[in-house]
VMD Tcl script that draws the C-alpha trace (Angstrom):
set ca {
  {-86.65 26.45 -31.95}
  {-88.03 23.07 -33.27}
  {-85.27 20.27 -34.18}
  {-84.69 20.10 -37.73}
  {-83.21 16.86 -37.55}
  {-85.88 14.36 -39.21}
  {-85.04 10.35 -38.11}
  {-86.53 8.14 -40.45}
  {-86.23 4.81 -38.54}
  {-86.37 4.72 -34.60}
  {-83.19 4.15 -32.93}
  {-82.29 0.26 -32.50}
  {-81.66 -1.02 -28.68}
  {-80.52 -4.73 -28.12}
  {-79.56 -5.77 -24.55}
  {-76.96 -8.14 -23.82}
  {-77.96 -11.77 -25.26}
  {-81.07 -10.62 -26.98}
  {-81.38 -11.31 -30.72}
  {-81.68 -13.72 -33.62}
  {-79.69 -16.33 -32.82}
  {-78.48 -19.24 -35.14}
  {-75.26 -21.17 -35.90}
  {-72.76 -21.27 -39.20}
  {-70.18 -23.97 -38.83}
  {-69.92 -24.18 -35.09}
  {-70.04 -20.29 -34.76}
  {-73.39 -18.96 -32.75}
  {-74.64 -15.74 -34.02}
  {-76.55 -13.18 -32.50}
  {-78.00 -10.79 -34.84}
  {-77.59 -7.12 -33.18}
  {-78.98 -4.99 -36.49}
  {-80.24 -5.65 -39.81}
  {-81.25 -3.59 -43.02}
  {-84.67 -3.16 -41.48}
  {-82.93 -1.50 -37.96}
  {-80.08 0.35 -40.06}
  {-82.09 2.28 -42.98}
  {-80.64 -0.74 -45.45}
  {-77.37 0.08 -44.82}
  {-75.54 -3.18 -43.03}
  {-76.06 -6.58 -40.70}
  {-74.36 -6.44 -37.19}
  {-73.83 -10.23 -36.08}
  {-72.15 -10.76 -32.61}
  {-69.83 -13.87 -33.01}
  {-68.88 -16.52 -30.42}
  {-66.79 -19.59 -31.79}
  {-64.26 -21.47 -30.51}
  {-60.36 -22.38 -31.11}
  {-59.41 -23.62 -34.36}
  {-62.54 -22.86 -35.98}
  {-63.25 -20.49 -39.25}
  {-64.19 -20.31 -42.51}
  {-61.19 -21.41 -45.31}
  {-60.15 -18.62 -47.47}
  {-62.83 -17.40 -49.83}
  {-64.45 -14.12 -51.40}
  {-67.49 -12.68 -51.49}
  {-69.55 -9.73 -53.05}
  {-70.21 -7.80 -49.91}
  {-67.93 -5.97 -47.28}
  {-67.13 -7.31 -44.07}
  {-65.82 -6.22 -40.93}
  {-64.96 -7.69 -37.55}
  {-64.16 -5.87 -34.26}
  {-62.43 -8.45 -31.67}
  {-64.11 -8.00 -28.35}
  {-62.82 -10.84 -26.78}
  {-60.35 -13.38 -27.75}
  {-57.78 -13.42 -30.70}
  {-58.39 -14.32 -34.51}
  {-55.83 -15.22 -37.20}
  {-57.43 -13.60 -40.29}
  {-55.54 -13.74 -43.75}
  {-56.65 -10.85 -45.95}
  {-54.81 -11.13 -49.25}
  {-51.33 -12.50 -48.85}
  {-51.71 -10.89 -44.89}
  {-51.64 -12.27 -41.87}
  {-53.16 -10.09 -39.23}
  {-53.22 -11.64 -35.36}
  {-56.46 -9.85 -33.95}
  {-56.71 -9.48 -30.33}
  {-59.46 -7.48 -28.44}
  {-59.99 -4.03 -29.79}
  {-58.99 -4.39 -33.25}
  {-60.54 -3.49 -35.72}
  {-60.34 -5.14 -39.61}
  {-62.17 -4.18 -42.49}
  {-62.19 -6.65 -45.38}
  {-63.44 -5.37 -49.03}
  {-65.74 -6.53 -51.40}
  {-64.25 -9.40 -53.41}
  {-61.09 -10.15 -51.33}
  {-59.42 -13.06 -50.78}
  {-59.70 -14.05 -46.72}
  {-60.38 -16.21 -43.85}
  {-59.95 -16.67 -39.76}
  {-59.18 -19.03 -37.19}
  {-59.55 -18.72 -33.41}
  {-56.42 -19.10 -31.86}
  {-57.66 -18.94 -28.25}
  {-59.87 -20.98 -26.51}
  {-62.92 -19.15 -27.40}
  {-63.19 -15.73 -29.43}
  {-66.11 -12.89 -29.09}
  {-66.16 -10.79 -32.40}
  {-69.02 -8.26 -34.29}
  {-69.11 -9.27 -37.95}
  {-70.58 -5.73 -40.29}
  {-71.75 -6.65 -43.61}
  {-72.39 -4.72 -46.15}
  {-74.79 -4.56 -48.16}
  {-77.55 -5.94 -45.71}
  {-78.67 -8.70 -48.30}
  {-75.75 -10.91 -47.33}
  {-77.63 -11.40 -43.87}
  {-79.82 -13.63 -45.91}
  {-76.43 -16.01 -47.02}
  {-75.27 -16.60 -43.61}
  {-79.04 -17.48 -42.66}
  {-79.59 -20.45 -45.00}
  {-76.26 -21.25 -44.79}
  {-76.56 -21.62 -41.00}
  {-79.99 -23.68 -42.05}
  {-77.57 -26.16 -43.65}
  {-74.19 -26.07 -41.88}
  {-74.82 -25.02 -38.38}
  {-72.35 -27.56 -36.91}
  {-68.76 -28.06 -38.11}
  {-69.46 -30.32 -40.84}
  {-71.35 -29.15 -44.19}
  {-72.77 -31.06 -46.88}
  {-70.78 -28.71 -49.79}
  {-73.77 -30.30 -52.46}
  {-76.96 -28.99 -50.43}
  {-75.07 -25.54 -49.71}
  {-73.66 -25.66 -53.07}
  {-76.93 -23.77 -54.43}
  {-76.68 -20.63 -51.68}
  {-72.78 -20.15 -52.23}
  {-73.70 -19.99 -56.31}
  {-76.80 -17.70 -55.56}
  {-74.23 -15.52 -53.16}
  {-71.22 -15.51 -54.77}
  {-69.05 -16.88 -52.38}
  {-66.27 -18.44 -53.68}
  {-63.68 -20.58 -52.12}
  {-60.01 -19.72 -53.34}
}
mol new
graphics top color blue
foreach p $ca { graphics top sphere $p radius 0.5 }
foreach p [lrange $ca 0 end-1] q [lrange $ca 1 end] { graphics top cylinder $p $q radius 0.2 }
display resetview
């Protein structure tokens, strides 16, 4: 009996450290998946930053998700406060009000975005504001073209 399960894409294999790797705002990123690895589904970033960092609170167009693998975040989602310690698990949707800070002394975290055209924001943006200082008229132009908005 033949398989009748048809794969469209080969499965996606990234070793420990391997990936695109860039910085937003004093965060490194290592991209683990993209559109073109996940049949245009999502992004997979793999997160490293350090205490007191994050973004402020803001909204955006696309879904996001973070998984704590090491470390503790302080996200706001809404009104929420949510203390995220390794193994949670926090899905954020479209259009809502949020942010994070590290509260320890360094934080490990996957970031899943959805659609996998916001991979493109956090690339320029990292282009413009990869330490923790940004010049808000040069990335003025990618947060109009994305939609981000700060709140």
């Amino acid at each position: 009996m033949q398989n009748s399960i048809m794969h469209k894409h080969k499965p996606t294999v990234v070793t420990p450290g391997e990936g695109k790797k860039f910085s937003v705002l004093g965060g490194q990123f290592t991209t683990k998946a993209t559109g073109e690895t996940s049949n245009g589904a999502w992004t997979v970033y793999e997160i490293e930053d350090t205490e007191n960092n994050g973004p402020p609170l803001h909204t955006h167009p696309w879904e996001e998700a973070f998984y704590i693998l090491e470390g503790e975040l302080e996200l706001q989602v809404g009104t929420e406060t949510i203390v995220a310690t390794t193994g949670f698990f926090v899905n954020i949707p479209e259009n809502t009000a949020h942010a994070f800070k590290v509260r320890s002394a360094v934080a490990k975290f996957l970031v899943l975005i959805a659609p996998k055209t916001a991979k493109d924001f956090y690339e320029k943006l990292g282009g413009l504001a990869d330490s923790l200082t940004i010049d808000i008229e040069k990335a003025q132009p990618i947060l109009d073209d994305y939609g981000l908005r700060f709140v």
